[in-house]
C-alpha positions in Angstrom: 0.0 0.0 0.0 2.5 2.4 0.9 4.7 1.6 -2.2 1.3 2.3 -4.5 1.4 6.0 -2.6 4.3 6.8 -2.6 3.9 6.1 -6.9 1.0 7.7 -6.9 2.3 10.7 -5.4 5.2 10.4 -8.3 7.8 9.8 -5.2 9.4 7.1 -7.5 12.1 6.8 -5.8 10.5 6.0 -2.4 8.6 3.7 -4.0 11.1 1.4 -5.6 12.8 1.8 -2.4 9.7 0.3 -0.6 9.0 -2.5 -3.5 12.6 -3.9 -2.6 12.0 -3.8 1.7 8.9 -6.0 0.4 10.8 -7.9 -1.6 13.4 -8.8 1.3 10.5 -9.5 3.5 8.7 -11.8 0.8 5.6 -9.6 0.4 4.0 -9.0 -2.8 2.7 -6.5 -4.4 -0.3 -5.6 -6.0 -0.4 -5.2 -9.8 -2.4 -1.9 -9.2 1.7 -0.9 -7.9 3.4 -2.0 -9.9 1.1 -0.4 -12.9 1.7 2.8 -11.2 5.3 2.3 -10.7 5.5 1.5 -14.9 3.1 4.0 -15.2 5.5 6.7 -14.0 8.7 5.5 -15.3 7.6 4.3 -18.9 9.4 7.1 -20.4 13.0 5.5 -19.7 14.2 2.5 -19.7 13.7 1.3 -16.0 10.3 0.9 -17.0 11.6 -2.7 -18.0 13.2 -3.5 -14.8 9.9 -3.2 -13.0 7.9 -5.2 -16.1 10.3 -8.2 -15.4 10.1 -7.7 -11.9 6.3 -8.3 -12.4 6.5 -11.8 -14.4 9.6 -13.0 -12.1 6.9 -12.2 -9.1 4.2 -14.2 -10.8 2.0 -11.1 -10.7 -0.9 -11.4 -13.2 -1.0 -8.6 -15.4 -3.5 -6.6 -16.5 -4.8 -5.3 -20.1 -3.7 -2.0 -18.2 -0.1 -3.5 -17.9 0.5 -4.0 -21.2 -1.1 -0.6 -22.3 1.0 1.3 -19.9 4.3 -0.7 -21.4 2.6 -0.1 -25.5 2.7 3.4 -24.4 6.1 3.9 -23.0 7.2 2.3 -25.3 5.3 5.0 -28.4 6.7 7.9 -26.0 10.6 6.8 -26.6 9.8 6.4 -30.5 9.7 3.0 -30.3 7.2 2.0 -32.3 8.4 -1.2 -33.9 9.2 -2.3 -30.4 5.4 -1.4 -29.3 4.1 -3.8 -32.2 6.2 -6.6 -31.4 5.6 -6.4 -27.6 1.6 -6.2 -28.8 1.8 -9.6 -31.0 3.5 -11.1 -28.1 1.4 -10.3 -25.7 -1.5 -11.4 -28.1 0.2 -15.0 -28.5 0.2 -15.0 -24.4 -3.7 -14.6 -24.6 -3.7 -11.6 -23.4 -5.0 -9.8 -26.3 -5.1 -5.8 -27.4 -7.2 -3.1 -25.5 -8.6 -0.4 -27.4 -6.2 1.9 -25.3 -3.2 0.1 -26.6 -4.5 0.1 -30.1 -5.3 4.1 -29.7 -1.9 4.7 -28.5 -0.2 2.7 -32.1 -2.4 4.5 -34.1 -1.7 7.6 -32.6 1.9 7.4 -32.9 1.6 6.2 -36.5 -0.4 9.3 -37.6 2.1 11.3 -36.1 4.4 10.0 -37.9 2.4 10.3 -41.0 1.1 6.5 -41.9 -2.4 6.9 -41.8 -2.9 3.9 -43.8 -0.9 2.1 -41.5 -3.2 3.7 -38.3 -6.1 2.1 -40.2 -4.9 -1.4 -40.6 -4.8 -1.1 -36.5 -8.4 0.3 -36.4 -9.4 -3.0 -38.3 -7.3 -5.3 -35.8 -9.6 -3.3 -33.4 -12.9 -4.5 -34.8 -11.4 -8.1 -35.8 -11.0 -8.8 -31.9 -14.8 -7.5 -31.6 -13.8 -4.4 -29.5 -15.5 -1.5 -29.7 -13.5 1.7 -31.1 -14.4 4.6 -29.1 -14.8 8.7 -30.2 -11.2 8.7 -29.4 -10.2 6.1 -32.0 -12.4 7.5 -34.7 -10.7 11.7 -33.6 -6.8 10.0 -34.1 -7.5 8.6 -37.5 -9.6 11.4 -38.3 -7.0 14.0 -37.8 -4.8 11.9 -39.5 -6.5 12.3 -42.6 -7.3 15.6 -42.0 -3.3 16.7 -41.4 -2.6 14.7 -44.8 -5.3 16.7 -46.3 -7.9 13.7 -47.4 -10.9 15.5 -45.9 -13.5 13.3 -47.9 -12.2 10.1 -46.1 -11.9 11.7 -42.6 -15.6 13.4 -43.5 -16.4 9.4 -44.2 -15.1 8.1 -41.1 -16.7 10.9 -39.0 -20.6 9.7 -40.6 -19.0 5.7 -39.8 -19.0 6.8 -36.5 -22.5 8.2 -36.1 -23.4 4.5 -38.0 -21.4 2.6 -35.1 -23.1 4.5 -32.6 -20.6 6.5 -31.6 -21.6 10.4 -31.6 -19.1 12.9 -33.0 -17.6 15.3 -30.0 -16.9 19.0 -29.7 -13.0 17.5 -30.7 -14.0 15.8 -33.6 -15.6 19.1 -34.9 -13.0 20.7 -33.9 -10.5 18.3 -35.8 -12.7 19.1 -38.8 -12.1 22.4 -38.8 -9.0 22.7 -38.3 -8.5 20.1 -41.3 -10.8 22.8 -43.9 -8.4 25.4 -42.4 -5.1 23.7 -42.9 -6.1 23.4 -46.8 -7.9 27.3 -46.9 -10.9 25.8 -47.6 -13.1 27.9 -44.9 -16.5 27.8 -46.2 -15.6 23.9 -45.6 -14.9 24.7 -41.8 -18.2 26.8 -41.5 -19.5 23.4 -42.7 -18.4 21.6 -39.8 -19.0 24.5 -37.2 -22.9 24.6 -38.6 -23.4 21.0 -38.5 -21.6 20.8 -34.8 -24.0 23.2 -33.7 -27.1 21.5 -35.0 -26.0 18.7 -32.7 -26.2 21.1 -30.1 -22.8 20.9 -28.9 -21.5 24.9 -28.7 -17.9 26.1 -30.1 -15.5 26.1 -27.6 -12.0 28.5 -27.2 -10.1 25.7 -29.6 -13.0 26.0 -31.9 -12.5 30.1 -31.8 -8.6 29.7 -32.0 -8.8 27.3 -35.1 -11.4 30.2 -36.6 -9.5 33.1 -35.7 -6.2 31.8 -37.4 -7.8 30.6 -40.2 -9.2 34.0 -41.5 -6.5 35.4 -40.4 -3.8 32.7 -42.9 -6.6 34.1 -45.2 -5.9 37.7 -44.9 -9.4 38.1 -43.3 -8.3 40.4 -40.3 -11.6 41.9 -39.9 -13.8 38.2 -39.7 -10.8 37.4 -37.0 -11.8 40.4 -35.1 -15.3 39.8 -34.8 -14.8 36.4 -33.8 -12.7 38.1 -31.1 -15.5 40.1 -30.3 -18.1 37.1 -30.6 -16.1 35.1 -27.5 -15.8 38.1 -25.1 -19.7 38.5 -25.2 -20.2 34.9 -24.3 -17.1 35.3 -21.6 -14.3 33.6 -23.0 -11.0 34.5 -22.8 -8.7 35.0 -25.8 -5.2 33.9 -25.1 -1.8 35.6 -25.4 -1.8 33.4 -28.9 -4.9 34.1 -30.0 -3.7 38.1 -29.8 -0.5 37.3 -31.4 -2.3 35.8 -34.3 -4.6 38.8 -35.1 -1.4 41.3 -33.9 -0.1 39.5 -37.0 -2.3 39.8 -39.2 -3.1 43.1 -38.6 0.8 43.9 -38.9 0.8 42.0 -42.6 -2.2 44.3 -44.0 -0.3 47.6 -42.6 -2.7 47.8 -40.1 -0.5 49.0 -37.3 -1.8 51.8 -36.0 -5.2 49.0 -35.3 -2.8 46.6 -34.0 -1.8 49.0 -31.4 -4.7 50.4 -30.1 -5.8 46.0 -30.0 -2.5 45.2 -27.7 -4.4 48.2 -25.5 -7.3 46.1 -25.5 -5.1 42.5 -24.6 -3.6 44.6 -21.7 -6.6 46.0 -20.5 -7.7 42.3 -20.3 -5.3 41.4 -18.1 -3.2 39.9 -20.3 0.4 40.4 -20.7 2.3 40.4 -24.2 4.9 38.0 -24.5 8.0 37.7 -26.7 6.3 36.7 -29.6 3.6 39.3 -29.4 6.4 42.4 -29.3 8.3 40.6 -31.9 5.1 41.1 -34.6 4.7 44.4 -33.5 8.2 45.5 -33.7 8.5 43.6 -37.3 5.2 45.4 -38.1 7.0 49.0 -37.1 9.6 47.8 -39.2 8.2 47.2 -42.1 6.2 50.6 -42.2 9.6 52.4 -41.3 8.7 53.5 -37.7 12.3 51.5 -36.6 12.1 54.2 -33.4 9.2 53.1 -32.4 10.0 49.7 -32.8 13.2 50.1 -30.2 10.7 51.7 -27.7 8.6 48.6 -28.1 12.0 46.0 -27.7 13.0 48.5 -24.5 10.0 48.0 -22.9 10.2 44.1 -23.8 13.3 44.0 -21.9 12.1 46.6 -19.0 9.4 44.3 -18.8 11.8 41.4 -18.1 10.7 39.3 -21.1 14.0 39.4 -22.4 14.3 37.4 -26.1 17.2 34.2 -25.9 20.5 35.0 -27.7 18.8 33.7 -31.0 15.8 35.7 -30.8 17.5 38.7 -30.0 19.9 38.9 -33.1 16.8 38.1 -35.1 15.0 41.4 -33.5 18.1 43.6 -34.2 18.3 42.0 -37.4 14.1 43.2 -38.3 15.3 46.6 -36.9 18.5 47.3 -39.3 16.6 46.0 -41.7 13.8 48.3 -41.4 16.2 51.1 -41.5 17.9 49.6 -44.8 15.2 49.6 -46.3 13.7 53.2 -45.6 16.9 54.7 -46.6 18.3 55.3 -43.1 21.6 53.3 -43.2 23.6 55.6 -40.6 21.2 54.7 -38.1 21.2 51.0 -39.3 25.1 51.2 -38.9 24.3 52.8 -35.7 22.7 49.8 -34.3 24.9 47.4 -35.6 27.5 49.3 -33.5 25.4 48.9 -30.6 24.6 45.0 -30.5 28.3 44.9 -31.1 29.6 47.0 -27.8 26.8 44.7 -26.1 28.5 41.7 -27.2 25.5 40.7 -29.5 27.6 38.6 -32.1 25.7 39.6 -35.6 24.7 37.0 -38.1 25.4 36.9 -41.9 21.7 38.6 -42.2 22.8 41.7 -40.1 25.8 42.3 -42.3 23.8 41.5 -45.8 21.4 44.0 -44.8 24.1 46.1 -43.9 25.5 45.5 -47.3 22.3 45.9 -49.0 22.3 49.5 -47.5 25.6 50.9 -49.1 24.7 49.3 -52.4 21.3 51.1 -52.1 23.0 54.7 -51.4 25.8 53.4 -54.5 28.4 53.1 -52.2 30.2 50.2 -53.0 33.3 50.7 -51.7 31.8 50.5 -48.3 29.7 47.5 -49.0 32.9 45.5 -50.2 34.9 46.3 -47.2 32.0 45.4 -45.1 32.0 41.6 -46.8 35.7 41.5 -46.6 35.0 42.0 -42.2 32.6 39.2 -42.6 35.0 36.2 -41.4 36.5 38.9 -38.6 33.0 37.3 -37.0 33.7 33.9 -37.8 31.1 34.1 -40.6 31.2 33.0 -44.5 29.8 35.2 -47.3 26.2 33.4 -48.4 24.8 33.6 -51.9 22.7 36.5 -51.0 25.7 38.1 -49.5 27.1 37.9 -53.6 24.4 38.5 -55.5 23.3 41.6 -53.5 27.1 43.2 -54.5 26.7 41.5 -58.0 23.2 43.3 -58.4 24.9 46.5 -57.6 27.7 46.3 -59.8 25.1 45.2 -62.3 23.5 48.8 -62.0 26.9 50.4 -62.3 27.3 48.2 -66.1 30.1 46.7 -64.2 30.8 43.6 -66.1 34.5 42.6 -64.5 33.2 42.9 -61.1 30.3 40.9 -61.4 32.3 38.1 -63.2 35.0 38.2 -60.7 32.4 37.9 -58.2 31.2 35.1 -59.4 34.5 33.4 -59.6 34.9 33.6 -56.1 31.8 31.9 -55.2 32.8 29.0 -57.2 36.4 29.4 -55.3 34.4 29.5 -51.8 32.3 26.7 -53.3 29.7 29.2 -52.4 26.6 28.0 -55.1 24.9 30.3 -56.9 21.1 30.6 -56.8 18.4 31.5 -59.4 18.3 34.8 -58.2 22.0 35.1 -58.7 21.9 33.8 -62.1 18.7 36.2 -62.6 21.1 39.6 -61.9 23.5 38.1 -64.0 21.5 37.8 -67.0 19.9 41.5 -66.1 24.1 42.4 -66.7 24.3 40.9 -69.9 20.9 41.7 -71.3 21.8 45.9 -70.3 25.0 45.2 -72.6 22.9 44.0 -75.4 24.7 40.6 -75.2 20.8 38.5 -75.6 22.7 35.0 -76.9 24.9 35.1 -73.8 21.6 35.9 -71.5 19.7 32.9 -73.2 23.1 30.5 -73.1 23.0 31.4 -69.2 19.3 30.3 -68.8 20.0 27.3 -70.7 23.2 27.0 -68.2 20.3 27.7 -65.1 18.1 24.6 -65.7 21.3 22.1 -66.3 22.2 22.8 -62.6 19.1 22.2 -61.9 17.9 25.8 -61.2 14.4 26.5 -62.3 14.4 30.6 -63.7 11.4 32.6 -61.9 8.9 35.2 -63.9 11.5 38.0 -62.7 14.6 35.6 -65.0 11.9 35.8 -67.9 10.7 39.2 -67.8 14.3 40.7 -67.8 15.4 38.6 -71.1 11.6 39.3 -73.0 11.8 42.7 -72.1 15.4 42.6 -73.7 14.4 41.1 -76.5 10.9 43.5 -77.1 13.8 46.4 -77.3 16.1 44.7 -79.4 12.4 44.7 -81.2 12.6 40.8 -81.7 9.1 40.7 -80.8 8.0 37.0 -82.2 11.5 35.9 -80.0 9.8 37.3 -77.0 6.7 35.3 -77.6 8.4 32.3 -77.7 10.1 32.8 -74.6 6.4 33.8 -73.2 4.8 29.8 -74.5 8.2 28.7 -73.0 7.2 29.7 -69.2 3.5 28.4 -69.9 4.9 25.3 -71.2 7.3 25.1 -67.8 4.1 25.3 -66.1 5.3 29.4 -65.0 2.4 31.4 -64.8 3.2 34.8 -66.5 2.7 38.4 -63.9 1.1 41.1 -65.2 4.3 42.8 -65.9 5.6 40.0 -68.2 2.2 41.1 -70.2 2.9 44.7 -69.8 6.3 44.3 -71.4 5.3 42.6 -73.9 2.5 45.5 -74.5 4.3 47.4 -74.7 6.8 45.8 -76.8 4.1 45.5 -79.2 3.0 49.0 -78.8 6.3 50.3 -79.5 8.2 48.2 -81.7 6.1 46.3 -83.2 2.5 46.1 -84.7 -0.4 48.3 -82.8 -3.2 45.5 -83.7 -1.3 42.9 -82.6 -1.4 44.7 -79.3 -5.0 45.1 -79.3 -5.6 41.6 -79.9 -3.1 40.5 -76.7 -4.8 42.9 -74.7 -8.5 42.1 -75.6 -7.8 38.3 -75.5 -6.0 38.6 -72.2 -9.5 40.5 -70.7 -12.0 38.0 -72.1 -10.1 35.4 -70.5 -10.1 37.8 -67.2 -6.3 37.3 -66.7 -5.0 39.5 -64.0 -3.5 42.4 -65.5 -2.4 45.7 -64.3 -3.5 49.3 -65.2 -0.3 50.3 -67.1 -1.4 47.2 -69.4 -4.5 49.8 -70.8 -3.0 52.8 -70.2 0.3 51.7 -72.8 -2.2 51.0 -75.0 -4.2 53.9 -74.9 -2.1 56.3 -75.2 0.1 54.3 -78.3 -3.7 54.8 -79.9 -3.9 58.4 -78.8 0.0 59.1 -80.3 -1.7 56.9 -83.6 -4.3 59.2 -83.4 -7.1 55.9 -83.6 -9.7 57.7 -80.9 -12.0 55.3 -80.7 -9.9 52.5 -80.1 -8.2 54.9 -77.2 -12.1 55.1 -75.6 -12.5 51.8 -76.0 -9.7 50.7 -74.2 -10.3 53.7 -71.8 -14.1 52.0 -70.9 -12.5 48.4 -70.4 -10.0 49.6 -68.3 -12.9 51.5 -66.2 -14.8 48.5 -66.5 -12.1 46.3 -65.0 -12.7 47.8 -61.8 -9.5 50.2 -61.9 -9.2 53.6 -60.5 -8.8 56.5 -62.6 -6.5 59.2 -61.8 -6.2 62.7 -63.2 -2.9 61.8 -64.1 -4.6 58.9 -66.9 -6.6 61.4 -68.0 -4.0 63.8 -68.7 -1.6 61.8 -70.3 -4.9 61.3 -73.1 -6.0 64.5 -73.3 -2.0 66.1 -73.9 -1.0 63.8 -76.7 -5.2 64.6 -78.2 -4.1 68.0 -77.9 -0.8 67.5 -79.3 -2.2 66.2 -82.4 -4.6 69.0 -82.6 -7.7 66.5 -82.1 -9.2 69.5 -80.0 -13.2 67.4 -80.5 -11.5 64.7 -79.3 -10.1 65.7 -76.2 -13.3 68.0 -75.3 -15.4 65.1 -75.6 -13.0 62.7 -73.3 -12.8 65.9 -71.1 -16.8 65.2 -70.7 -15.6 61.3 -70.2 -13.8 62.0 -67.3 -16.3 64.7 -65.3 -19.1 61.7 -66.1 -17.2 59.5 -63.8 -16.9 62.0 -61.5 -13.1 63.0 -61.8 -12.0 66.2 -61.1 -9.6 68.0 -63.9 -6.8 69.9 -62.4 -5.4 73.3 -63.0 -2.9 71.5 -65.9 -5.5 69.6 -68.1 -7.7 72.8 -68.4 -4.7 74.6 -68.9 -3.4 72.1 -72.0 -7.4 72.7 -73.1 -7.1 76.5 -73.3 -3.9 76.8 -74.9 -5.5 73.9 -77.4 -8.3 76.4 -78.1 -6.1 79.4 -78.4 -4.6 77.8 -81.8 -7.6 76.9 -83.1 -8.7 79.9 -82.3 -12.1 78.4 -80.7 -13.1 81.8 -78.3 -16.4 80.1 -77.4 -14.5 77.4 -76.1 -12.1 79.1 -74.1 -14.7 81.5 -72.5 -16.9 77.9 -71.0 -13.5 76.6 -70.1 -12.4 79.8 -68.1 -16.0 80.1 -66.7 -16.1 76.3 -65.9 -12.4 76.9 -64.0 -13.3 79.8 -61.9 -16.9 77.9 -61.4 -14.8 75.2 -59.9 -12.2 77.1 -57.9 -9.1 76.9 -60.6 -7.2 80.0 -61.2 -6.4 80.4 -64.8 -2.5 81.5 -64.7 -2.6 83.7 -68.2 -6.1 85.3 -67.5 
């Protein structure tokens, strides 16, 4: 009895102590002891020494012996050693308890053989025992994590056929699963079917919810599901926060972030590490880097000091965010400062660094900075090279960039895509377009697949070199490679068309591309209508002009003026009145440089009427006209 306590109590040591007095005296001990003895140590190996203690004893185990053993035995990923102690046990008569079964297919799903978990379910129902809403949730989330929700959706109805009701967990499993894959109409599913069983959603329900609109980019659904729990009294978590912080960070919401970490506090919650981190990449990324050392000062005030690892990492987000926005001297700044704290920096902090001085042209700076690289006991990375290579690029710098390149062969530092992209961007400035396409050829035999960006840069090469059917090849070459084009691969080639090439032909790209609603940007229309306005086709300007408006995009003053100057310029005064209309009918305002490219218009022409309703219309609408 005392030996069971003291196990109970997890005062192993006492216990074993105890099991051996009794053993000296020639007492036994119950198998409930020894159960909770194995129960307690089946995460190491002494776990066995007590099992053979029980059969040398004679004890007769229980279903619960083995299970314990089956499960110790899962828990030191042992898992082949689990099935062959189950098949032994089995040829002993002692056969398998649904508990042991659960625990094999647990571990298997985990491991990611849900097929395998399923040819345990069936040893489950062979013996006649009954699986319960635990055995149906493991291989149900199985399936879920390998993304077959039709089977786990299958298994979840075999349930309700076996008499086994679904739980708040295997709805919950479900969700999660729709999640996992985007799909959340497909969790709604699952949320309105649980609740027509009349089980409610409970804070992992929520959680599972809240992250998936917020993977989605749906911030605002997060937020009122936020809302939703604190009206029927949950409370969010310190994760939950962190989730919507992030979000809120990633759609440049920061400002709404703030004012929501206000609210966590407020609910007596404290932010953690991660929380600060999202708001101080957030800062970051909007250029507020000041702000963003406040927040990491009052981390640290706070004592929620990041580990060693972390902390780079937030230093690194910091001069980054400088870098980025221009500010380098404060970026170098900070670098300074982790250094006289003994921060060691990390190959990122330097290739921002790097990044920074090629950015302001100063590559002197940014070479000498590489060169202090190994005074850190660091090695130059491939972004480290192809950040100076792109530099040098933008210089026309040939040599350097090919010197570069030699020594990361010499440091057997590899090259990636993007490097070989810059390099390509070098030889295409110089004209050299065999060279470019030998180097994308040279790309896929190393077994580097060339991005849109590697494209782009050789069709647009190719567009000015006004090879324009060579371009189109190279476009059916990406679609073949299964590389869907970007709208900028289409507005090069556009424009190509629009410049070098044949005016129709462009018309043709651009209406086919519409029909077949391809995303496209607004300079895609824009190119066009003003090569139509230059051509001086005026209809097929408008017409362009209403698809682009019909697209959904929004039109500035600065499209309209770009028409209504080259109309002007080709004295197609009608014209350009009439579009002038065009553009007041979709309620855009004309600035004090459109009616003043009008006036002069109807100065040559000599058109007084038309000048008097324009300067009438002006001082009508609060415009000045400079030569009254």
């Amino acid at each position: 009895m005392l030996a069971f306590v003291y196990s109970r109590f997890e005062m192993v040591h006492d216990a074993l102590y105890v099991l051996a007095m009794m053993k000296d005296l020639k007492f036994h001990a119950s198998i409930l002891t020894y159960n909770s003895l194995l129960y307690n140590l089946r995460h190491t190996d002494i776990m066995w020494d007590v099992y053979n203690e029980i059969k040398v004893t004679g004890t007769t185990q229980s279903k619960q012996t083995n299970s314990i053993v089956i499960d110790g035995l899962c828990r030191q990923s042992k898992l082949q050693d689990a099935v062959l102690f189950l098949r032994e046990t089995e040829g002993k008569g002692l056969g398998p308890s649904v508990v042991s079964l659960n625990t094999i297919m647990s571990r298997y799903c985990k491991l990611g053989f849900v097929d395998v978990a399923k040819s345990f379910f069936c040893m489950m129902l062979k013996y006649g025992l009954l699986p319960d809403a635990y055995s149906y949730n493991i291989l149900i989330h199985g399936l879920c994590i390998a993304g077959s929700m039709e089977e786990a959706l299958e298994f979840t109805n075999d349930m309700e056929k076996h008499g086994v009701e679904p739980d708040i967990v295997t709805y919950n499993i479900l969700t999660k699963g729709f999640r996992l894959l985007g799909l959340m109409n497909g969790a709604w599913k699952a949320i309105q079917t649980m609740l027509n069983k009349g089980l409610n959603p409970d804070l992992v329900t929520y959680m599972i919810l809240i992250c998936g609109h917020c993977q989605n980019g749906n911030v605002k659904e997060g937020l009122k599901l936020r809302e939703e729990m604190l009206s029927r009294g949950f409370q969010l978590s310190v994760i939950s926060y962190s989730v919507l912080l992030s979000s809120l960070c990633k759609s440049g919401q920061v400002d709404e972030a703030l004012v929501l970490l206000h609210e966590m506090e407020a609910d007596g919650l404290q932010p953690d590490h991660v929380t600060y981190s999202v708001l101080i990449h957030g800062l970051c990324k909007q250029g507020e880097v000041q702000r963003a050392l406040q927040f990491y000062k009052e981390m640290c005030s706070k004592r929620i000091p990041p580990n060693l690892i972390s902390n780079i990492v937030l230093y690194n987000i910091m001069i980054d965010g400088y870098v980025r926005h221009g500010n380098v001297e404060e970026a170098v700044q900070l670098y300074k400062l982790i250094a006289g704290k003994g921060i060691t920096p990390t190959i990122v902090t330097i290739n921002s660094l790097i990044y920074g001085f090629c950015k302001r042209r100063n590559l002197a700076e940014a070479r000498r900075l590489m060169d202090t690289i190994r005074l850190h006991g660091l090695e130059p990375t491939a972004v480290t090279y192809t950040t100076l290579m792109n530099a040098y690029c933008e210089h026309g710098n040939m040599h350097f960039m090919i010197k570069l390149l030699r020594e990361m062969d010499a440091k057997g530092v590899g090259p990636t895509h993007v490097t070989y992209t810059v390099f390509i961007k070098g030889l295409c400035k110089q004209r050299k377009l065999q060279e470019a396409v030998q180097l994308l050829e040279d790309m896929r035999d190393k077994g580097l697949n060339p991005d849109q960006v590697t494209y782009n840069t050789i069709i647009q090469c190719y567009c000015k070199a006004q090879n324009i059917k060579r371009a189109f090849k190279l476009l059916n070459e990406m679609l073949l490679n299964n590389l869907e084009p970007t709208p900028v691969t289409y507005n090069i080639l556009i424009r190509g068309l629009c410049v070098y090439g044949n005016l129709k032909d462009a018309d043709k790209l651009l209406i086919s591309l519409h029909e077949q609603n391809i995303n496209l940007t607004k300079i895609a229309y824009t190119t066009i209508i003003k090569a139509h306005c230059l051509k001086g086709d005026v209809h097929s300007a408008f017409m362009f002009f209403h698809l682009m408006v019909e697209k959904g995009f929004e039109i500035s003053v600065r499209d309209c003026s770009a028409v209504i100057n080259r109309l002007c310029k080709r004295c197609l005064i009608t014209e350009a009145q009439h579009f002038f209309c065009m553009m007041l009918s979709y309620g855009i305002s004309p600035d004090q440089e459109i009616c003043e490219v009008l006036l002069d218009a109807y100065h040559q022409c000599g058109d007084v009427i038309s000048i008097y309703e324009m300067l009438a219309w002006m001082i009508k609408s609060g415009l000045l006209p400079q030569n009254s």
